[in-house]
N, C-alpha and C positions, 0 to 999 in steps of 0.2 A: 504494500500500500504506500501510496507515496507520502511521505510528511513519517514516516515509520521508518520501512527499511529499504526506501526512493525516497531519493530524494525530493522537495516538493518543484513548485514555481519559484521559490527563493531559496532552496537549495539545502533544506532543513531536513533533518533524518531525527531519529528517536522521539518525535511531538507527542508519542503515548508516555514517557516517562517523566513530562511536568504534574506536579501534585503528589505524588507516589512518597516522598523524601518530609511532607508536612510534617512537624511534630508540634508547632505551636499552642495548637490547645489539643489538649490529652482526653476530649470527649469525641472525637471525629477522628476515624480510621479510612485511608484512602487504601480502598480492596482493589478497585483494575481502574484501567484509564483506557477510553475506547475510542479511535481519532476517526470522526464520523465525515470530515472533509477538510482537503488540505489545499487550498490553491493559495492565494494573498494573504488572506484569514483563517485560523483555526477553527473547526467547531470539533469539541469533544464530548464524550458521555462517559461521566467520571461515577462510580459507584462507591456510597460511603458506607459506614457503619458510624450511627450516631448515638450518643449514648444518652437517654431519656432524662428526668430528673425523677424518677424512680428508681435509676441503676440500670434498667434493662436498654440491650440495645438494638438498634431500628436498622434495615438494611434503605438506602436512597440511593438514587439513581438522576445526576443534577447535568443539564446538558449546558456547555459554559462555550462563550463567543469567542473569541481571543483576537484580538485586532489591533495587539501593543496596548503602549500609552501614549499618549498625547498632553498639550500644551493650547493654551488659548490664551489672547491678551487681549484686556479692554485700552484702548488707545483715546487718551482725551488730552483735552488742552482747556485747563484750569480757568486763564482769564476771560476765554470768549463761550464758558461752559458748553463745549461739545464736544461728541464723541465720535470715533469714527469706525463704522462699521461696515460690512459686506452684504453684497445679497447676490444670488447663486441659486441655478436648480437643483435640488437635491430629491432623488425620484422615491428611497425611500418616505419620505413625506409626501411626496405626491400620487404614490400608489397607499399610501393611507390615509385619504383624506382630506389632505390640502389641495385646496383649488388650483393652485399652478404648478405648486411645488419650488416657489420661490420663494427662499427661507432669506430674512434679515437675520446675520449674524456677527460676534465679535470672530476676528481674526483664529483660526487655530489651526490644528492637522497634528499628525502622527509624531510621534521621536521620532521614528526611524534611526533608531542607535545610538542617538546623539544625543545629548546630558540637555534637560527641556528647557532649560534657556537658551542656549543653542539653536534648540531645533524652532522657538518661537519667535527669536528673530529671522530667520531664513522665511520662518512662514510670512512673517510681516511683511517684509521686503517681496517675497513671492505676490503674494495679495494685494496690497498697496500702494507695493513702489517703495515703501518710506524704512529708509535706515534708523533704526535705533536708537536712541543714545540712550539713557539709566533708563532701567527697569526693575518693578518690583512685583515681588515674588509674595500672592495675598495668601492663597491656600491652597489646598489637595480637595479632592474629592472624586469618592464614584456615581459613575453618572447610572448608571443602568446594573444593579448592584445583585438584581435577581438572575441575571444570566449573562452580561456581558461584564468580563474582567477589567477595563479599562480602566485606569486610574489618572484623573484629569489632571495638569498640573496650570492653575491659574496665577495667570500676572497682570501687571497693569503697568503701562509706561506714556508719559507723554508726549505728543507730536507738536509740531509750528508750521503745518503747511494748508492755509484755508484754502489751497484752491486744491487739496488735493480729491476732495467730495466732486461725485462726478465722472471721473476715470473710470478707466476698467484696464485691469491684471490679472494674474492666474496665469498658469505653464498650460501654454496652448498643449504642448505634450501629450499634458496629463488632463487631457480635455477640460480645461477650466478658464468659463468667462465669468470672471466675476468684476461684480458693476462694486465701486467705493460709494459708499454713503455717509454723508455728514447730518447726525442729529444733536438739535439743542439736547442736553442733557433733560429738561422739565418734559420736551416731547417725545425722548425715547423711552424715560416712565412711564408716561402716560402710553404710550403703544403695547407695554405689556400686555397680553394677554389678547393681544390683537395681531397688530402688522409682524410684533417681536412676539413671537412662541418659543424659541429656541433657548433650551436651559440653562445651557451654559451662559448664554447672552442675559438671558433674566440675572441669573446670578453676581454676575459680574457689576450689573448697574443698579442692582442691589445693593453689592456691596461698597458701590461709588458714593450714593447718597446718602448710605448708613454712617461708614466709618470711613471712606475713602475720602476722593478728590473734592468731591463735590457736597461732604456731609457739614451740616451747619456747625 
């Protein structure tokens, strides 16, 4: 099987023996690990023994995503309160749901190897055009914690370029046109739950007018 003992589309062999090595907590026994598809992303079917609060114990059977981890930044500029975000087709949302499938989001993508500030200014610069300069590093989190492994790593850094709203970037390569979007900071709250749906994106400009850049 390839991602086993073939190697995959990236060139990975033994993907049934992540999880197997666990000992962190001493109620949950990892029995087999079963690689149900190996192309770009993992999917496995990991079988557990868990142990009740009774003492006795449960056999599960938990089917987990694997798709790395990733990095996302919210990019703002403090004195003109706005923020600068993306919008992009993304089909899993639009084969569930979404009317076009055109998600308003903060800046992110994959590690791909590379230590998550690294890989979040590449991204930046990929998506926006815009180099860097200090970044900060707000929190972790899992986004999808019931079956997808992912472990988010959020940042926040600020930009000085007002005409950069309006472009559009993204690696034709890797099939990506994504349009740049500049919002006041009070109007991209108020779009939660509306134009902005995307968690990560909620998140972040939560965290902007709670404790961040833009909290009183």
């Amino acid at each position: 099987m390839r991602g086993v003992d073939e190697p995959d589309r990236r060139g990975r062999t033994g993907l049934d023996r992540v999880g197997r090595d666990l000992t962190g907590n001493p109620s949950v026994r990892v029995v087999d690990v079963e690689v149900l598809s190996s192309d770009w992303h993992v999917t496995r079917a990991t079988t557990l023994e868990v142990r009740n609060d009774d003492g006795t114990w449960s056999t599960q059977r938990r089917e987990t995503y694997d798709r790395g981890n990733g990095a996302t930044v919210l990019l703002y500029d403090r004195e003109r309160r706005t923020v600068l975000l993306t919008r992009q087709f993304r089909f899993p949302a639009y084969v569930n749901a979404h009317p076009d499938g055109m998600l308003v989001e903060a800046v992110a993508g994959l590690l791909d190897e590379d230590a998550p500030e690294v890989a979040i200014r590449r991204e930046a610069e990929e998506e926006t055009g815009l180099v860097l300069g200090e970044v900060e590093h707000v929190f972790d989190a899992y986004m999808s914690p019931g079956s997808v492994t992912e472990r988010l790593h959020f940042y926040a850094a600020p930009y000085t370029d007002p005409g950069r709203g309006g472009t559009r970037a993204g690696l034709v390569a890797e099939g990506e046109d994504i349009e740049v979007v500049e919002f006041d900071i009070d109007e991209a709250v108020s779009e939660i739950g509306r134009t902005i749906i995307d968690a990560k994106t909620i998140m972040l400009l939560q965290w902007a007018v709670l404790t961040g850049p833009f909290a009183p």
